[in-house]
C-alpha positions in Angstrom: 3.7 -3.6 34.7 0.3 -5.0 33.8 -0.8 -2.2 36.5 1.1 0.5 35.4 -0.4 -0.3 31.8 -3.9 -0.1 32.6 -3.3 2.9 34.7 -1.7 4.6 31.7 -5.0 3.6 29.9 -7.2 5.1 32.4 -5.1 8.0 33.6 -4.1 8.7 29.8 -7.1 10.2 28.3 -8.0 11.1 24.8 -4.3 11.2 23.4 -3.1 8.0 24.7 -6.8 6.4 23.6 -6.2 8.0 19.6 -3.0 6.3 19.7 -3.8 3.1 20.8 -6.7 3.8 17.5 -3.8 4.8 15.3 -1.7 1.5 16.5 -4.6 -0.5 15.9 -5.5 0.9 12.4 -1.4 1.0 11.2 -1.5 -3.2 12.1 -4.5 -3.1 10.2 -3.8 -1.3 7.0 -0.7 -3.6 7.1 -2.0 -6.4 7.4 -4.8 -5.9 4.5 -2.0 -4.7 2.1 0.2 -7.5 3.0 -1.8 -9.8 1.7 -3.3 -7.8 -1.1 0.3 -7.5 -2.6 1.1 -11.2 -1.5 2.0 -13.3 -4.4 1.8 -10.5 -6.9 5.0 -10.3 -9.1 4.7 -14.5 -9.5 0.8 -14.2 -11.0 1.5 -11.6 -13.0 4.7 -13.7 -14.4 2.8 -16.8 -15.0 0.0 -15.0 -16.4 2.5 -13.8 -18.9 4.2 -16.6 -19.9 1.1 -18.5 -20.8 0.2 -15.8 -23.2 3.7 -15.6 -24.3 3.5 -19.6 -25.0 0.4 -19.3 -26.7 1.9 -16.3 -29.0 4.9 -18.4 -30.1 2.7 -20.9 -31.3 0.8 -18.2 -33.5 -2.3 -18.4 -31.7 -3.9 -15.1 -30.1 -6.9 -16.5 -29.8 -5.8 -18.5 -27.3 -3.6 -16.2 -25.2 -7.2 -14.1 -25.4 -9.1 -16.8 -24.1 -6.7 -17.3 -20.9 -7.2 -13.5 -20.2 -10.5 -14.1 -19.9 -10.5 -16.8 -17.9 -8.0 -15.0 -15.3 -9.8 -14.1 -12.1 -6.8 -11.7 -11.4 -7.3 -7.9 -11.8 -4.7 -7.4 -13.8 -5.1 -9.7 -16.0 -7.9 -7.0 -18.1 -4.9 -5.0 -18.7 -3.4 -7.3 -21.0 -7.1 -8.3 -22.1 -7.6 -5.1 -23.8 -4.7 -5.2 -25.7 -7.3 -7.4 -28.0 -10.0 -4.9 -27.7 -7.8 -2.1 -29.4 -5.3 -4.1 -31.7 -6.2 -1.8 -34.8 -4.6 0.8 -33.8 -1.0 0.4 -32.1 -0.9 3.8 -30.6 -4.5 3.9 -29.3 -3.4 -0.4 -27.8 -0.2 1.3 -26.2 -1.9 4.2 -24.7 -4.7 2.1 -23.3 -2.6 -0.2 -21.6 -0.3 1.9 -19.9 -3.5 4.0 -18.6 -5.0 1.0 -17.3 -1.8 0.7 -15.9 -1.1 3.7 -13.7 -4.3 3.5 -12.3 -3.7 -0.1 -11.0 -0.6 1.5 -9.4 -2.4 4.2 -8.3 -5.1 1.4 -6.7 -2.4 -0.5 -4.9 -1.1 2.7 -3.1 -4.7 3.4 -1.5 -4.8 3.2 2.4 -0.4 4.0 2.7 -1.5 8.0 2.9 -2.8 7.1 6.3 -0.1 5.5 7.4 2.6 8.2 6.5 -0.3 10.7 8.2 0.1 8.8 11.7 3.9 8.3 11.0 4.1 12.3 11.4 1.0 13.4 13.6 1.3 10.2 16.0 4.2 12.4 18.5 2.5 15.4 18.5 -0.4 13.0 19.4 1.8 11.6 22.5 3.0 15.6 23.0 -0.2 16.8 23.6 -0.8 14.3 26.0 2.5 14.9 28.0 1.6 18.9 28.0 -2.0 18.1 29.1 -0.4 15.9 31.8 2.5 18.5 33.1 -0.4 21.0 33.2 -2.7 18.5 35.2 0.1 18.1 37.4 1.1 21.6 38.2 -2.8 22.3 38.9 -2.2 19.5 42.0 0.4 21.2 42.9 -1.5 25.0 42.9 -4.1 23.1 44.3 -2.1 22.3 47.3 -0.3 25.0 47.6 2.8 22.8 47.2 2.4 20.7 50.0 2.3 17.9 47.2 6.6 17.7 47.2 8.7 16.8 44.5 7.1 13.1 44.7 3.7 14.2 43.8 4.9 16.0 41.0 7.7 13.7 39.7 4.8 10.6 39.8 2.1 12.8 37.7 5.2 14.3 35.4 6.2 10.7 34.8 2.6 9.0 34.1 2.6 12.1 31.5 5.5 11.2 29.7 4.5 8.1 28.6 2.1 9.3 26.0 5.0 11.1 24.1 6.7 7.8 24.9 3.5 6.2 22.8 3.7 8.7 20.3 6.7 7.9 19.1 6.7 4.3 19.5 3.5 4.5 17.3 5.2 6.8 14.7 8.1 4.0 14.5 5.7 1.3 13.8 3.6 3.3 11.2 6.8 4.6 9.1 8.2 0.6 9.4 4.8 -0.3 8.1 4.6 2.4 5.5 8.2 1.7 4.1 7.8 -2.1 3.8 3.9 -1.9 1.8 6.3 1.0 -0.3 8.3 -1.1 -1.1 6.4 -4.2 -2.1 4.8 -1.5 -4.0 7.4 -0.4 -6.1 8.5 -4.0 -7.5 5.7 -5.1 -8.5 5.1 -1.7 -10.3 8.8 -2.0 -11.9 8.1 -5.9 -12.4 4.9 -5.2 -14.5 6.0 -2.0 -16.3 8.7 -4.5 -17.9 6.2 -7.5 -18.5 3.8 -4.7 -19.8 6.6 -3.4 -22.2 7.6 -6.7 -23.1 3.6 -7.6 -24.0 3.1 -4.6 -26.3 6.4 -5.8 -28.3 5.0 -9.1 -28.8 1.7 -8.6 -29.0 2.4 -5.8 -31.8 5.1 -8.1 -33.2 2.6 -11.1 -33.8 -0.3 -8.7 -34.9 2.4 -7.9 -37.7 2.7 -11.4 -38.7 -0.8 -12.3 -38.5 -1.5 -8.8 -41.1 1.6 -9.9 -43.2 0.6 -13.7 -43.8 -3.2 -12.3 -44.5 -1.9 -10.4 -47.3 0.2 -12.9 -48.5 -2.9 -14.9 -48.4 -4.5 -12.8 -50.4 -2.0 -12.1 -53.1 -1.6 -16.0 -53.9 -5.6 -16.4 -54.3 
């Protein structure tokens, strides 16, 4: 089998050589993503909740103050919800900017691995067609003193690169759909903690602007 491999390899040629490149880059892409996304959804809750704690306890200044001290990406996006507080439509508009293109961030690199998902067995075709037609040279060649073994062995060696090509496809459209995935809940997951910020971040802006005047009248 070993030998039949690395004669497949050799004998192969360009095609079978891209998609051993494509395999390699799909296990790669997954790989980087996976862990990118890793741990996501339960930061971005935490994060939350500490800011939510220090909001119940009236203090913004503190829920600020962890923001900034967040190594996470995300964790600007609720920042600037400080930075714009003056104006609630400008605040809700920021945010939800800053938070498409964090979605948009996290999809980079899964184009490539929907493009080998549909080139990769017209990859392996190729290679089978450039194989037949290597084949049926031999056999011109020889003026088809070759038989029916010759060209059944050289037929057979070609078919494995649409064999390739599609076992490469399946891999890159499992990878794709599982990084999709992981994708989607944590943009669903921090659309609603995003949603539920604004709320309380507006709704203890209110109080703090309410108490301030009250403040104010008494003196």
């Amino acid at each position: 089998m070993k030998h039949r491999l690395d004669q497949i390899l050799v004998d192969g040629g360009l095609p079978i050589w891209l998609l051993v490149g494509c395999s390699v880059l799909v296990l790669g892409i997954g790989l980087e993503r996976t862990l990118s996304y890793r741990g996501l959804i339960s930061k971005v809750q935490q994060l939350f909740f500490d800011i939510k704690c220090c909001f119940s306890r009236n203090n913004k200044a503190e829920g600020r103050l962890i923001c900034e001290r967040s190594t996470e990406s995300f964790s600007s996006i609720f920042l600037s919800a400080w930075e714009t507080q003056t104006d609630p439509n400008l605040l809700i508009a920021n945010i939800h900017r800053q938070r498409i293109r964090m979605n948009a961030a996290m999809k980079k690199r899964l184009w490539i691995l929907g493009t080998i998902g549909a080139v990769a067995p017209f990859i392996g075709l190729f290679g089978t067609v450039i194989g037949v037609i290597d084949a049926m040279t031999v056999i011109a060649n020889t003026q088809g003193q070759g038989g029916i073994d010759m060209l059944s062995g050289s037929i057979g060696e070609a078919l494995w690169a649409t064999a390739a090509g599609i076992a490469v496809a399946v891999e890159a459209v499992v990878v794709f759909n599982f990084l999709k995935e992981r994708q989607h809940d944590f943009a669903l997951e921090f659309r609603l903690i995003i949603d539920e910020f604004i709320q309380l971040f507006l709704a203890e802006t209110d109080i703090i602007s309410s108490n301030s005047i009250e403040k104010n009248n008494d003196a």
